[in-house]
N, C-alpha and C positions, 0 to 999 in steps of 0.2 A: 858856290862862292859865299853866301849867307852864312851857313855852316862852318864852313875851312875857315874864312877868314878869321885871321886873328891867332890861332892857334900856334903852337909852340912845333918850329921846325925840325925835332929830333926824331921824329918818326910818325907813324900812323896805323894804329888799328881799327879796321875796314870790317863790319860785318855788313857783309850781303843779302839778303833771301828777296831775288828778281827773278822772274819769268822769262826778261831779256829782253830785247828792245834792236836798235842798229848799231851795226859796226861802226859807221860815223858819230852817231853819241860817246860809245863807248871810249873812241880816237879821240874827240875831245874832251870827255873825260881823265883817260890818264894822261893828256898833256896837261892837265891845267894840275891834276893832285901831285903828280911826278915835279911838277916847278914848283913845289912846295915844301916837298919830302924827299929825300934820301931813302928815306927805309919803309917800306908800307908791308905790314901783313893782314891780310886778308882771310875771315872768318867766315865759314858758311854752314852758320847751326845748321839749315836744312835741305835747302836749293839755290844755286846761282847756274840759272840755264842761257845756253846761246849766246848772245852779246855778255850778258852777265856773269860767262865763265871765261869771256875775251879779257874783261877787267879782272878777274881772277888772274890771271895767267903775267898782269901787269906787276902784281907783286913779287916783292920777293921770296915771300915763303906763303902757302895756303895753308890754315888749320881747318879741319874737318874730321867729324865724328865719324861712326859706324854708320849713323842716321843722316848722312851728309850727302848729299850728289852734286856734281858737276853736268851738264849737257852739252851734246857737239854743237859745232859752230858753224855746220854746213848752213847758208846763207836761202833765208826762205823769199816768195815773192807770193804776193796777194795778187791774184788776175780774178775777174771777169769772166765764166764762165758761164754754158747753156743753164747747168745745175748750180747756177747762183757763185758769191764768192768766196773764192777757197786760197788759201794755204799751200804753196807747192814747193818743194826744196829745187834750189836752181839745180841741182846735180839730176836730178826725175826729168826738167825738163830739157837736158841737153841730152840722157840716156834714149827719150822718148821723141825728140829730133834728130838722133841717131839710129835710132830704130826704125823709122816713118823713112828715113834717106834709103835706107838700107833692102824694106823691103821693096819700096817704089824702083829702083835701081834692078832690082830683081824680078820684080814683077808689076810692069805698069799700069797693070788692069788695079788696083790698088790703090789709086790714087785718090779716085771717088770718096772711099770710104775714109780717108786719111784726112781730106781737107777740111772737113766741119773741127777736127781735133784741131790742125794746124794755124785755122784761121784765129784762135783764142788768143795766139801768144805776142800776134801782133809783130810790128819790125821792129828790130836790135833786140829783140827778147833773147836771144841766144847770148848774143855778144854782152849782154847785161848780165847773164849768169855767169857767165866765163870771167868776167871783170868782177862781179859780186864775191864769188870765192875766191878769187885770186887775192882781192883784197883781208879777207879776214884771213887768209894765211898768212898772208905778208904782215897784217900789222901782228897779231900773235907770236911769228916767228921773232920776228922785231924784238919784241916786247922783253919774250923771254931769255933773246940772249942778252938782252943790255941788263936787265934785275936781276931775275930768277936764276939764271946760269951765268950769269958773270964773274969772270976769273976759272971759272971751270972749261977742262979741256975740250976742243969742240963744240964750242958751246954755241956757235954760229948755226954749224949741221943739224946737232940735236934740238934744238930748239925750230928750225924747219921740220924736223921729223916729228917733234910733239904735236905743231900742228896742223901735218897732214894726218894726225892720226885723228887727232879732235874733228877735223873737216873732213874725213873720210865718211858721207855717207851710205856707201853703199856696204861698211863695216857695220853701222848702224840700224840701216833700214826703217831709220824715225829719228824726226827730229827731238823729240820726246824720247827720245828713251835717257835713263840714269847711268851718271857714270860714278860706281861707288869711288871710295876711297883706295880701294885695293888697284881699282883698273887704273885709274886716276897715277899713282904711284908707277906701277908697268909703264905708262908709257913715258917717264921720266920727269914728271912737275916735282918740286920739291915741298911735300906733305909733311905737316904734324899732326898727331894724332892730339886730338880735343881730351880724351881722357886724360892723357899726361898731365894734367893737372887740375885736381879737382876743383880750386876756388875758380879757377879762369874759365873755368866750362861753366859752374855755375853762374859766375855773372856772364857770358856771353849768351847763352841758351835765354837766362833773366831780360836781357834787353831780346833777346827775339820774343818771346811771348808778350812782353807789353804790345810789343808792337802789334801781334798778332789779334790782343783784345782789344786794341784800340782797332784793329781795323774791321774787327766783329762787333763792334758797338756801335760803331760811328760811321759815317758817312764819306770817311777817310781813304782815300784810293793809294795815294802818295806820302810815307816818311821820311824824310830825310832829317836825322836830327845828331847834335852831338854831345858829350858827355855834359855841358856848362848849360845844356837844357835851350840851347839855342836849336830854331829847327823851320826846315819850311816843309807845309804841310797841303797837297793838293786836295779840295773836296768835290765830291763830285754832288751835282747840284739835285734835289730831291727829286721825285717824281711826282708830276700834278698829283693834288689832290681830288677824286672825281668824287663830288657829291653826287647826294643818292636824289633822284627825282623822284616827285610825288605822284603816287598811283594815280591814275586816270581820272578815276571815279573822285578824287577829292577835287578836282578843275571843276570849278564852279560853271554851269551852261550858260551860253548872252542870249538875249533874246535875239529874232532874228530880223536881220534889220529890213525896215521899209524901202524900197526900192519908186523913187517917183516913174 
């Protein structure tokens, strides 16, 4: 809101480069830029992954280079684990409480070994994945046939089918993995290609590297800034400084005291 506000309602050019964050930011995100704008295209000199390819998908058109990636949106959860905390995509852990149902059902003697895994995920952990990607489909779907595919035929279906493809991880096999510009295109989002125009690559690449040495210099975690030089800016706070203590042997000795 610091940013937007103020700015001229005819449209918006969006560069990205996010790691990704929640589907619920991202929802409130493009409700609040979407009551703004009409027309948003979205730029991503290098990476917009996970929730930050959900706000991708909110535009109406993405431009992206050869050096550009998108990432899926399969929906991750942070648990609690024997071996510390990790990172699990909800679809791992419904595949692997289907697999635990599957061979306990088949072989009871298996149960033992199963329960130290099972006991991690806690109750409604299933029904939270189920609901967790259910929702990033849905808002994506959403997303894409009301902008992206609007006016185009079936643009309801296809725009479901974009993104069960983006949410599909068991096509992926990582939530990390890159999705070029070419795959990107396949599964039907509507791409321009970054080079089509050399001044506009130069300056969009231009503001991603500032950004970049700004965030190699400085203590800068968060940019959010817009062309009028308006901007809010997260820092993250230094780390103590440990002073060095003085060798041993410079501690002066007390005499040692009288005891009555």
């Amino acid at each position: 809101m610091e940013v937007i506000n103020g700015l001229p309602s005819d449209g918006l050019d969006l560069i990205i480069h996010l790691p990704g964050g929640s589907a619920e930011a991202a929802d409130a995100l493009v409700s609040y830029i979407r009551s703004k704008f009409n027309n948003v295209r979205v730029f991503v000199p290098h990476a917009a992954m996970s929730a930050a390819t959900m706000l991708a998908c909110s535009a109406n058109t993405i431009v992206m280079g050869k050096h550009s990636f998108l990432g899926p949106i399969d929906p991750q959860f942070i648990i609690q684990t024997q071996l510390g905390t990790m990172s699990v995509a909800a679809h791992a852990i419904e595949e692997q409480f289907a697999l635990a149902k599957e061979e306990i059902q088949k072989q009871p003697e298996c149960l033992p070994a199963w329960l130290p895994i099972l006991r991690q995920y806690g109750p409604a952990l299933i029904v939270q994945c189920k609901l967790a990607r259910e929702l990033s489909e849905d808002l994506v779907a959403k997303w894409l046939a009301k902008y992206m595919l609007t006016g185009k035929a079936d643009s309801g279906n296809s725009g479901r089918q974009i993104a069960k493809s983006l949410a599909n991880h068991a096509n992926f096999k990582s939530h990390a993995r890159f999705i070029d510009r070419g795959q990107a295109k396949s599964f039907g989002l509507v791409i321009e290609d970054l080079e089509s125009d050399q001044d506009l690559q130069d300056s969009a690449l231009t503001v991603f590297h500032a950004a970049m040495h700004t965030f190699s210099g400085a203590l800068c975690v968060k940019i959010i800034e817009n062309h009028l030089g308006r901007a809010f800016m997260k820092v993250a706070q230094p780390p103590p400084v440990q002073r060095p203590q003085s060798p041993a042997h410079a501690i002066p000795s007390l005499p040692p005291l009288a005891v009555a």
